[in-house]
N, C-alpha and C positions, 0 to 999 in steps of 0.2 A: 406575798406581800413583802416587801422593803420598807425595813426600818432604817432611818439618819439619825445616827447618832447624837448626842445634844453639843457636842465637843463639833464647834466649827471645822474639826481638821488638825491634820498632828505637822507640824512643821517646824523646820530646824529649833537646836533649842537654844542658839547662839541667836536667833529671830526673837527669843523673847516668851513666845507660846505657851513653853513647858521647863521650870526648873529643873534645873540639873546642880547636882553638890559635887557630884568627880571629871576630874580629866580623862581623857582618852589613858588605857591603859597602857604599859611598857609591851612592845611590840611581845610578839609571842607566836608559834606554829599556827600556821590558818589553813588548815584543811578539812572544816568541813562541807563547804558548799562548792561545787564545783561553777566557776563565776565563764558566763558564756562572753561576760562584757556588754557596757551598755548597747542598747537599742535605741537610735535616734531618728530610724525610718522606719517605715513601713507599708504596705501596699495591700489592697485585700480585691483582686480582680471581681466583678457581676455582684457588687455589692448592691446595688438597686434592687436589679431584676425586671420587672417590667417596670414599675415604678420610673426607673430611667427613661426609658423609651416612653412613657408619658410627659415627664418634664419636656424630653428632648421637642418633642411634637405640638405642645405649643407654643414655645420658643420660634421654631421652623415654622407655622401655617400666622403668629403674629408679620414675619418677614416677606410673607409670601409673595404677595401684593406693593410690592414698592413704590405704588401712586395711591395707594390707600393711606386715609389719613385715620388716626382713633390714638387714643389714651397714652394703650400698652406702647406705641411707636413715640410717645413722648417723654418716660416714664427713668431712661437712662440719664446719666448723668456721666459725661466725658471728664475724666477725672486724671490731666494732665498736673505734675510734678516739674519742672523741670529736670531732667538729668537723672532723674530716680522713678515716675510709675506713669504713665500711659495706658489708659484701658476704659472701657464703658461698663460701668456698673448700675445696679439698682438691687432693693433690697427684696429678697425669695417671699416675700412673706407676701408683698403687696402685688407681685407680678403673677404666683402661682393661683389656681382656686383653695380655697381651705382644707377638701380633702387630699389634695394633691400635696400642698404642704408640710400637712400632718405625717403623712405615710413617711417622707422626705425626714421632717426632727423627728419625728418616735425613732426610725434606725437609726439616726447618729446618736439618738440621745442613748439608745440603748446599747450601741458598740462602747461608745463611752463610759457607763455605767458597767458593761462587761468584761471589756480588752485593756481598759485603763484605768480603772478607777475615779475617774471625773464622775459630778451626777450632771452637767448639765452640758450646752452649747450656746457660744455666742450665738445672736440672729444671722442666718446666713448670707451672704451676698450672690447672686447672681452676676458673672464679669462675662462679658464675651472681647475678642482680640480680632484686629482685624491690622491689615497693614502699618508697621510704624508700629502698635503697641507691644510693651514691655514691661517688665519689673525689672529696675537692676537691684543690686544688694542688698536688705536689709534687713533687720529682724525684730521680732513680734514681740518681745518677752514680759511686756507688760499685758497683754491680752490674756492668757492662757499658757497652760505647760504645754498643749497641741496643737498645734496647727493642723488642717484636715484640710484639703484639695478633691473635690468629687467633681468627674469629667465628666462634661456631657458629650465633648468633643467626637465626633465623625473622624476619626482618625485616621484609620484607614481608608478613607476616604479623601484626606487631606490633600491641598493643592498647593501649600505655603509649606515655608522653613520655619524651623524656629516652634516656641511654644513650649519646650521641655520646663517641669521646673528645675531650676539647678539652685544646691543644696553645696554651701565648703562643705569638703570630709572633714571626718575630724581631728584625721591627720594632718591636714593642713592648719588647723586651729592649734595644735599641737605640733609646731612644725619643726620643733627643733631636739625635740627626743626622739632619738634614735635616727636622725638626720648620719644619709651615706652619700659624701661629698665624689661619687664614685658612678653613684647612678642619679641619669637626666629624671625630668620630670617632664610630663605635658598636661593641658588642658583636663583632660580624665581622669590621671592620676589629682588633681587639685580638686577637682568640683563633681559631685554626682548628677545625674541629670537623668530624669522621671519622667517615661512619656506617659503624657494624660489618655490614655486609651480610653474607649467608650467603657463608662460606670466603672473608674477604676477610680477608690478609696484607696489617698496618699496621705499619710499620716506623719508628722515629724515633732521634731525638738523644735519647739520653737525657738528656742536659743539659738540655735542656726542659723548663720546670713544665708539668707536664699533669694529666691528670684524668681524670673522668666524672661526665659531669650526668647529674645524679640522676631514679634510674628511678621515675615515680608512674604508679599505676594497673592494674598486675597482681603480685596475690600469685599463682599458680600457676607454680610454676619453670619450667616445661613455658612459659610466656611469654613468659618476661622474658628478659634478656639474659645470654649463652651464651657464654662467651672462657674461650681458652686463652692466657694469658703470658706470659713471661718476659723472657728477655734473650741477646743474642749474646755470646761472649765469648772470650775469647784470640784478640785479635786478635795474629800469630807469620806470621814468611814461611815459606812452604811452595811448593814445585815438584812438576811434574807431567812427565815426559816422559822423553826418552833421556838427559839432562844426571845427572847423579851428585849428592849433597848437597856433596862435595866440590867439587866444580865448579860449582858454583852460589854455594858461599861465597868458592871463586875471584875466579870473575868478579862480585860484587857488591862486594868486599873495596874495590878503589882507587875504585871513581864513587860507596860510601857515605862514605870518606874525604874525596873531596872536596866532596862535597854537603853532609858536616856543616861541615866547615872555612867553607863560604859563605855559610849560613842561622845562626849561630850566636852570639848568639842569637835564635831564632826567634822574631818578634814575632807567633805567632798559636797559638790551641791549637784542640783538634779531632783528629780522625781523618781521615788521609788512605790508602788503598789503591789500587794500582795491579798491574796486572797485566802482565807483560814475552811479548811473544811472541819465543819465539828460535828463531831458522832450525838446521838441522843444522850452516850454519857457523860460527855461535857469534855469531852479528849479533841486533841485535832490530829484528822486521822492526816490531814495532805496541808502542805503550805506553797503554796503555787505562787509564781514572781507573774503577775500579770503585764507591767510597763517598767522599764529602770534605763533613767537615762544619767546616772549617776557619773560623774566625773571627779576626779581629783582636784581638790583647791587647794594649791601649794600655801595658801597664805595663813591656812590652818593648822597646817603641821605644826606638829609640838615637836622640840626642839629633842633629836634625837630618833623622829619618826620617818619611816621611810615611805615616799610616795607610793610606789606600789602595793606597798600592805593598806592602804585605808581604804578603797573598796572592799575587800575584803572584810576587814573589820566592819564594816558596819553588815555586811551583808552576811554572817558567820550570826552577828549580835542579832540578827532580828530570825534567823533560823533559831537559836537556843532557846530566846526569849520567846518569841511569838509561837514556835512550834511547840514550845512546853506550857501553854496557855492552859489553865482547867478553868473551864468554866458549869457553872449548873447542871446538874443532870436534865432534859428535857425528853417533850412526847416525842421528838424526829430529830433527824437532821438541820444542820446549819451552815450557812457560807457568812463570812465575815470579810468586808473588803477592807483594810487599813492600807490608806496614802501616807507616804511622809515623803513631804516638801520638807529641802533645805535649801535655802534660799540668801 
């Protein structure tokens, strides 16, 4: 059983959310968390399973027939931009049958509830691409901290260019730290670029300008490129186990206090999730970074602080605090998910 917290979600505390009485402290050694750096993609290959290969197949036997007239063949929506999005969509919800659907949001809902810490999903879209369509630039950041890309795409099988999504690095978003006026750059080095492989879950930062190069060379939908959309969303703490919601907001109540009191204000925004393993005695035995797409916001620094210590800093702050969490003694085990949005 999962419990949701009564606390909407922890987010920045310069947003407003959660009082805080101190500033960020005077820099100081940060060595305890060894920090891998954020994570703003990600890929999980045969995420469907068969599942996939159902969606994909009535998709293909709706197309089958191209002098057949019915519903499903009217149900798209050409959804031309100029200069910015090209593509035929309609929404999964209305095009799939119910059980087909279902099986479709429980996995996303439940990667997301697992892998990120979100509890939910936008309603998904349905796009297919066919000659001429594209996404150029742009990004999501008011939908969700995720974006999620799920292919139905025949890929190997493909007869057309194009279709990658392409994602700025982040070193291009940061382009001028550590810039070496020494070495060229090209096309790869600037943009990442994601083949949609059949049932390959693409997961990103939404804050990311991204895209899709544009599909030339197959007008048959039954071709071209095949995704399903959306986005992850509410990210909110939530537990799992013999601990109570009451005793979850216990024991989280003084090491959120004092973790805001010390990051405050936080010089970086982003999405950070973590996951609390707690023992029946009320200890946490493991603290696990589930999603961190944390970055540096120079506009926070306090005066005297150096940019590269404030990941760290917050990321050290919520190892001391959150790993030193006691809560309740209980009949079993606990997992405890806490999101903090800063924003």
């Amino acid at each position: 059983e999962m419990l949701v917290l009564a606390s909407p979600g922890l987010s920045s505390p310069r947003g407003g959310a959660v009082s805080c009485v101190a500033r960020l402290r005077s820099p100081k050694p940060l060595a305890q968390y060894e920090d891998p750096g954020p994570e703003h993609l990600r890929t999980v290959d045969g995420f469907l399973g068969e599942t996939a290969e159902t969606l994909r197949t009535v998709f293909d036997e709706r197309f089958e027939e191209p002098r057949q007239a019915h519903p499903m063949r009217f149900c798209w929506d050409y959804w031309h931009v100029p200069s910015q999005y090209t593509l035929h969509r309609t929404q999964a919800a209305s095009y799939f049958d119910e059980d087909a659907f279902a099986a479709l949001t429980d996995a996303l809902t439940a990667f997301g509830q697992r892998e990120l810490g979100c509890r939910a999903i936008s309603p998904p879209w349905l796009s297919f691409y066919v000659d001429g369509c594209e996404q150029r630039l742009h990004a999501d950041v008011p939908q969700g901290p995720f974006a999620f890309v799920l292919s139905l795409t025949r890929w190997e099988e493909r007869r057309f260019s194009g279709g990658e999504t392409s994602l700025l690095r982040p070193e291009t978003l940061d382009y001028w730290r550590g810039f070496d006026s020494s070495v060229g750059l090209e096309r790869g080095d600037l943009v990442a670029e994601v083949q949609p492989l059949f049932d390959r879950l693409t997961v990103f930062d939404a804050r990311l300008p991204h895209g899709v190069s544009r599909v030339e060379g197959e007008r048959d939908p039954r071709g071209g490129r095949l995704v399903l959309h959306g986005w992850f969303t509410e990210p909110a703490p939530f537990s799992e186990g013999a601990l109570t919601e009451e005793e979850v907001g216990e024991g989280l109540a003084a090491p959120l206090e004092a973790l805001y009191a010390e990051i405050s204000p936080p010089a970086v925004t982003g999405l950070l999730a973590v996951r609390l393993e707690v023992g029946a005695d009320g200890t946490v035995a493991a603290l696990r970074h589930l999603a961190d797409t944390l970055v540096v916001d120079p506009s926070q620094l306090q005066r005297g602080a150096e940019a590269d210590d404030a990941r760290p800093a917050v990321l050290n702050a919520v190892e001391t605090h959150l790993g030193g969490a006691r809560f309740a003694p209980s009949g079993g085990n606990s997992s405890v998910t806490v999101p903090f949005l800063f924003d």
